[in-house]
C-alpha positions as CSV (number, residue, x, y, z in Angstrom):
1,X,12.9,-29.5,14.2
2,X,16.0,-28.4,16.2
3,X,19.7,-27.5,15.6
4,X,22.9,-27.0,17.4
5,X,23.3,-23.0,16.1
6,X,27.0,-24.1,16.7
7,X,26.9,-26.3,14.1
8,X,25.2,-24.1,11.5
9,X,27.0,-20.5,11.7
10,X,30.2,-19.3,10.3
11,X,31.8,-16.3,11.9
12,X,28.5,-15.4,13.1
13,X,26.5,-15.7,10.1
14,X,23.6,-18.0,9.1
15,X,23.6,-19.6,5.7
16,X,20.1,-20.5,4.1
17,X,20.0,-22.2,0.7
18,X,16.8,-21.1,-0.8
19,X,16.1,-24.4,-3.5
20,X,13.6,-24.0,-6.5
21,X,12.2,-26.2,-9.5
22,X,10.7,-22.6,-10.6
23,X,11.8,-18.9,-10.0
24,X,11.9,-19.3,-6.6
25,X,10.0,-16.3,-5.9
26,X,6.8,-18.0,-3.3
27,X,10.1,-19.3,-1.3
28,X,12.1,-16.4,-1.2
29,X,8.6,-14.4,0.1
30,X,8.1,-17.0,2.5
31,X,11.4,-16.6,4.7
32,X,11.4,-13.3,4.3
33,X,8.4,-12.8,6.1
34,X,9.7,-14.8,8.7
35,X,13.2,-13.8,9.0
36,X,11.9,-10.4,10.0
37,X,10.9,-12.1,13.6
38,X,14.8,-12.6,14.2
39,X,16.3,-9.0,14.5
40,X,20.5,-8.9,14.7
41,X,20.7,-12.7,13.0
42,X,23.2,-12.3,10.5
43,X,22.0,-14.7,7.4
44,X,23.6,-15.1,4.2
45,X,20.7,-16.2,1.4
46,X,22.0,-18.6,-1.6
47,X,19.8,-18.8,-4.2
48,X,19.1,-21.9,-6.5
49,X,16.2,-22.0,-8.8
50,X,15.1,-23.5,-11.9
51,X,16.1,-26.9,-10.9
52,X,15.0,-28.8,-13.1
53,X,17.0,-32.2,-13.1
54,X,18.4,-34.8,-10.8
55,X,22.0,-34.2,-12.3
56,X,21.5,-30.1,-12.1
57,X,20.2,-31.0,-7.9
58,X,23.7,-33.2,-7.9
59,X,25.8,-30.8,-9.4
60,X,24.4,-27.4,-6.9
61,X,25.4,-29.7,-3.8
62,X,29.0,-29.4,-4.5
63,X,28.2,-25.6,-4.0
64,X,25.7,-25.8,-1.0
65,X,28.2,-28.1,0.9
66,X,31.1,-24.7,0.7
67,X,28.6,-22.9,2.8
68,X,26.6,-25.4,4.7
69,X,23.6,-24.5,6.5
70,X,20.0,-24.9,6.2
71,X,18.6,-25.8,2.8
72,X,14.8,-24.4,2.2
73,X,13.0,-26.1,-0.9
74,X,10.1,-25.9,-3.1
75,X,10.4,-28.6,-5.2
76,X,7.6,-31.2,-6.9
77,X,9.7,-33.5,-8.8
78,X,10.3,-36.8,-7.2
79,X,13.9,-37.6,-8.1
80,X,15.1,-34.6,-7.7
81,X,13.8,-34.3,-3.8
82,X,15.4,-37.8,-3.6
83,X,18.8,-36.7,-4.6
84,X,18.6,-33.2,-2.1
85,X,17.4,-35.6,0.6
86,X,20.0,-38.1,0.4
87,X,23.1,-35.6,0.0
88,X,22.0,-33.3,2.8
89,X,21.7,-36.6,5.2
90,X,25.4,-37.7,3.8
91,X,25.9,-34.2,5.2
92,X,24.6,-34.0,8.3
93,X,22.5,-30.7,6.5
94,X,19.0,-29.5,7.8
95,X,16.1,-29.4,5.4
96,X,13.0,-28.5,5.0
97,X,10.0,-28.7,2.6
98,X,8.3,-25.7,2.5
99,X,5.0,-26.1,0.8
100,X,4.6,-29.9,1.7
101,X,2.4,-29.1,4.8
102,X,0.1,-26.9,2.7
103,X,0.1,-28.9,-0.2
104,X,-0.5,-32.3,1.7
105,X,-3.5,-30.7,3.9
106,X,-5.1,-29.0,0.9
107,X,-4.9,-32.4,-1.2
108,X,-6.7,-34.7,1.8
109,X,-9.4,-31.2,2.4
110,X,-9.9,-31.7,-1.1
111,X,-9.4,-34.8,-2.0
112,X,-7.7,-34.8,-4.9
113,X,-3.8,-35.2,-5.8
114,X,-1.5,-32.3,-6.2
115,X,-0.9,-32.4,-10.1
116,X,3.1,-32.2,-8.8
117,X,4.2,-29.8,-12.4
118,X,6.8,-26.8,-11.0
119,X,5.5,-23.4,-11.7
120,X,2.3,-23.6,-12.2
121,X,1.6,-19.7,-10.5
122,X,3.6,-18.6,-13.4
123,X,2.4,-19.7,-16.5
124,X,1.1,-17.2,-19.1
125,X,-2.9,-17.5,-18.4
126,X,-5.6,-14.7,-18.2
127,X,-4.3,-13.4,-15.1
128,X,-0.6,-13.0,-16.0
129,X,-2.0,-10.9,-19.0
130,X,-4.1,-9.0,-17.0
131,X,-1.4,-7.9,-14.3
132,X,0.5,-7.0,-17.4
133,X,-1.9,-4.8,-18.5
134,X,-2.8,-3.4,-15.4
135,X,1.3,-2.3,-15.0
136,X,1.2,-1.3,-18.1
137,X,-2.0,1.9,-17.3
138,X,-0.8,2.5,-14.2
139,X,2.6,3.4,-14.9
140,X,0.9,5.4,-18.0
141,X,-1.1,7.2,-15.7
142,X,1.1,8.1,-12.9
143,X,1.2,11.2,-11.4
144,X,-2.6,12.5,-13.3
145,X,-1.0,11.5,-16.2
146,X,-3.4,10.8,-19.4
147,X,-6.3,11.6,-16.8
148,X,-9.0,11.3,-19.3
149,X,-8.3,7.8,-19.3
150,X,-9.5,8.0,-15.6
151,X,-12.8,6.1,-16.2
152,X,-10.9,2.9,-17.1
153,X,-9.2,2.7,-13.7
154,X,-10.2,0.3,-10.9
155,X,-8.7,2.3,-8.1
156,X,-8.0,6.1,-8.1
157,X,-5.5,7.2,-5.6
158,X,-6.1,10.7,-4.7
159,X,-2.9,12.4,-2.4
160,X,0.0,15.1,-1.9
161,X,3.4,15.2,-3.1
162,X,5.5,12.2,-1.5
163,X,2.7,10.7,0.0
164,X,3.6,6.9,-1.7
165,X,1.0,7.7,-4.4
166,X,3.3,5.9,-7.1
167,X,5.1,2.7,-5.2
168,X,1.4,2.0,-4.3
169,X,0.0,2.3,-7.2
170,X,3.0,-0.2,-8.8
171,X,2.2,-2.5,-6.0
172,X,-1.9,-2.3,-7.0
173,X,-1.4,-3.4,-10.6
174,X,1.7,-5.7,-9.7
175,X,-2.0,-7.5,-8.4
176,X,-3.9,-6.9,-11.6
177,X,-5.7,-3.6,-10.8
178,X,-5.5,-1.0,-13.2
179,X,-4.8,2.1,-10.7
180,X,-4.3,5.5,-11.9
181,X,-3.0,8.1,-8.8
182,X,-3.3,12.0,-8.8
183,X,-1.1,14.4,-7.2
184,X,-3.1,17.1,-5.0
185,X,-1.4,20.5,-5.1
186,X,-2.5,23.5,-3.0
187,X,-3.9,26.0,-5.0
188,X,-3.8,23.8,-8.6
189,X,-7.4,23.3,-9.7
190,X,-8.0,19.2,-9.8
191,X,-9.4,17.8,-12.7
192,X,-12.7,18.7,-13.3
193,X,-13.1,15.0,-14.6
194,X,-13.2,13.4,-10.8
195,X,-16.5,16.1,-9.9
196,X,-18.3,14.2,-13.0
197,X,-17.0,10.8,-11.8
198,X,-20.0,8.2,-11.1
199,X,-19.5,4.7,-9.5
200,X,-15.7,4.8,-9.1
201,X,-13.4,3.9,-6.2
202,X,-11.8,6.8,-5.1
203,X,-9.5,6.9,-2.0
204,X,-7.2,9.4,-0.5
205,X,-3.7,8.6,1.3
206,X,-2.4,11.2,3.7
207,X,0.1,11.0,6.4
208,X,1.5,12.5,9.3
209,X,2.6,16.0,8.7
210,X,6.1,15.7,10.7
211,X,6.8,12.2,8.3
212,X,6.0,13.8,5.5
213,X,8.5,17.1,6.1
214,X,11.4,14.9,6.8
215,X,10.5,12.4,3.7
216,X,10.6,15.7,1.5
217,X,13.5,17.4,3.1
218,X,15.5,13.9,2.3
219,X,14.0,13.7,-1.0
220,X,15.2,17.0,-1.9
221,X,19.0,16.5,-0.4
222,X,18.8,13.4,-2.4
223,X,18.8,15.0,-5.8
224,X,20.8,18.0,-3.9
225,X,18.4,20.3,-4.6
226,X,18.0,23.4,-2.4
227,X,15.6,23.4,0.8
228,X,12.1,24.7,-0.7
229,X,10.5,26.5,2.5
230,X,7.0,26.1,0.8
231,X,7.5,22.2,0.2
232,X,9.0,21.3,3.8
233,X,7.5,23.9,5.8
234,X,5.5,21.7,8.5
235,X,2.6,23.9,9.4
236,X,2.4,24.8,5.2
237,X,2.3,20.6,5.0
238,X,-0.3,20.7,7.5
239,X,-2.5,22.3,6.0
240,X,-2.1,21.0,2.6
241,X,-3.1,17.2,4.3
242,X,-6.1,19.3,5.7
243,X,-7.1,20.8,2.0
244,X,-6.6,16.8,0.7
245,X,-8.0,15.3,3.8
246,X,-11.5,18.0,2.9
247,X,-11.2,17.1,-0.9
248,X,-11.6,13.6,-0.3
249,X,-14.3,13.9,2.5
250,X,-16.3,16.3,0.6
251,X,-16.7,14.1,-2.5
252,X,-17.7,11.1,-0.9
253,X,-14.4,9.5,-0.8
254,X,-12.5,7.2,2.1
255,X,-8.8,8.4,3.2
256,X,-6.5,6.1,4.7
257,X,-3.1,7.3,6.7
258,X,-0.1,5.5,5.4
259,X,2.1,6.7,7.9
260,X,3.2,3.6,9.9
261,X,2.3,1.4,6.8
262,X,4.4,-0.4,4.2
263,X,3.7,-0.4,0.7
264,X,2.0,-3.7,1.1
265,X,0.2,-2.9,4.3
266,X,-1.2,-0.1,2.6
267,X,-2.1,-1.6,-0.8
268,X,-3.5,-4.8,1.8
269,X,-6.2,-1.7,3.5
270,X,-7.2,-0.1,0.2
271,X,-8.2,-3.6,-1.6
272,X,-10.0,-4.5,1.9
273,X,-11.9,-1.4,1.0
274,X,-12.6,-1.4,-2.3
275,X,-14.1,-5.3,-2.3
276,X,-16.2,-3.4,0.8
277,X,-17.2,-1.1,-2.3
278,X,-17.5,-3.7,-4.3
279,X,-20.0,-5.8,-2.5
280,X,-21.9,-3.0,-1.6
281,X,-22.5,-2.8,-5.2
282,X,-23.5,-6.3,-6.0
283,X,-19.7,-6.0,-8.3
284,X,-18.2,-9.3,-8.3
285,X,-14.2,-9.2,-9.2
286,X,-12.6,-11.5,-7.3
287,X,-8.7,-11.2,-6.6
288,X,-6.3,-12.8,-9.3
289,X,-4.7,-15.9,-8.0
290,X,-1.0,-15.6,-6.8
């Protein structure tokens, strides 16, 4: 599918109209992955979920057509993609169905019918409550926090200050792991509780040395507290990734650099690794469903 970028921009700028029958949360995932192929394409997002009626689809066209430009959907109910289809062609607007490729190939590889009910990834079933749970002990145990609860934890995130410890651990239960992260600190005795530790995933996260300085030094401008030598000094940082980096490997433990990953690249490598753990084990606990 092509278009005239002539007829789609104003002033420069790109407008996508991002259509949902639910929260519109898999769409909004689903472009943003892609848009971040097109660097310096200036695109204005409109957002319109929880469509849930023909009349409601009739009505949000008065409000697409002010800003006209591509119009991205998830929808499943019949009338309503009938009314979106036919105003967008009285238009002249580009459209596209997002999940119907996925959704058509899946139904003829399985060969059965899409049920065609919006939302179904978000209704309140055993996984939603375990994701809740799982958010609700990690961000209890952040930062070694209520660490004799340590045993409960899927995933134990061992690393120094500023080393993503907490965003990754958010991330982990935001996929239904209960993941409990402990700050190292040079010359602060670690729980004895991890030495007596049997049979659980442990993993350290380090970084580079010169990353980590200037994440500090920012962090610490950022609250406008004063420059501490001890917490930004680089060859003082370099050794206290060394002391982590030894902690780790002496127990047993993998470590992963997150220095060129994003929270989700990084959370993505220590779930790899812990269903490596897992298997290893005979464990099954297979990933929650999206």
């Amino acid at each position: 599918m092509k278009f005239d970028p002539s007829h789609n921009t104003t002033n420069g700028e790109y407008h996508l109209h991002l259509v949902s029958d639910s929260t519109g949360e898999t769409l909004e995932a689903i472009v943003s992955a892609a848009l971040v192929q097109f660097e310096g394409v200036e695109v204005h997002k409109h957002y319109w979920p929880l469509v849930r009626t023909a009349t409601q689809m009739s009505r949000l066209m008065e409000d697409i057509k002010e800003h006209p430009g591509l119009i991205m959907y998830t929808l499943v109910n019949q009338e309503i993609r009938e009314v979106l289809d036919r105003e967008c062609r009285n238009a002249n607007l580009p459209i596209l169905p997002i999940l119907d490729p996925v959704i058509n190939l899946l139904g003829s590889y399985f060969g059965v019918q899409a049920s065609h009910k919006p939302g179904r990834q978000h209704t309140l079933d055993a996984d939603y409550f375990e994701r809740i749970d799982a958010l609700q002990f990690s961000m209890a145990h952040d930062d070694g926090q209520l660490i004799e609860d340590l045993p409960q934890a899927d995933i134990v995130l061992i690393g120094v200050s500023r080393s993503s410890k907490t965003p990754t651990s958010i991330y982990l239960a935001n996929k239904g792991y209960k993941t409990m992260n402990v700050p190292f600190v040079p010359h602060v005795p670690m729980p004895p509780l991890l030495d007596v530790l049997r049979d659980k995933f442990v993993i350290g996260l380090t970084t580079s040395p010169e990353r980590l300085s200037q994440i500090r030094t920012n962090r610490l401008r950022s609250i406008n507290e004063d420059e501490d030598g001890s917490y930004t000094d680089l060859q003082l940082i370099q050794d206290e990734i060394k002391q982590c980096r030894r902690y780790c490997t002496d127990r047993g433990w993998q470590t992963i650099d997150v220095t060129r990953r994003s929270i989700e690249e990084s959370a993505a490598a220590i779930l790899n690794r812990y269903h490596q753990w897992l298997d290893a084990r005979g464990i099954k606990k297979p990933p929650l469903t999206e």
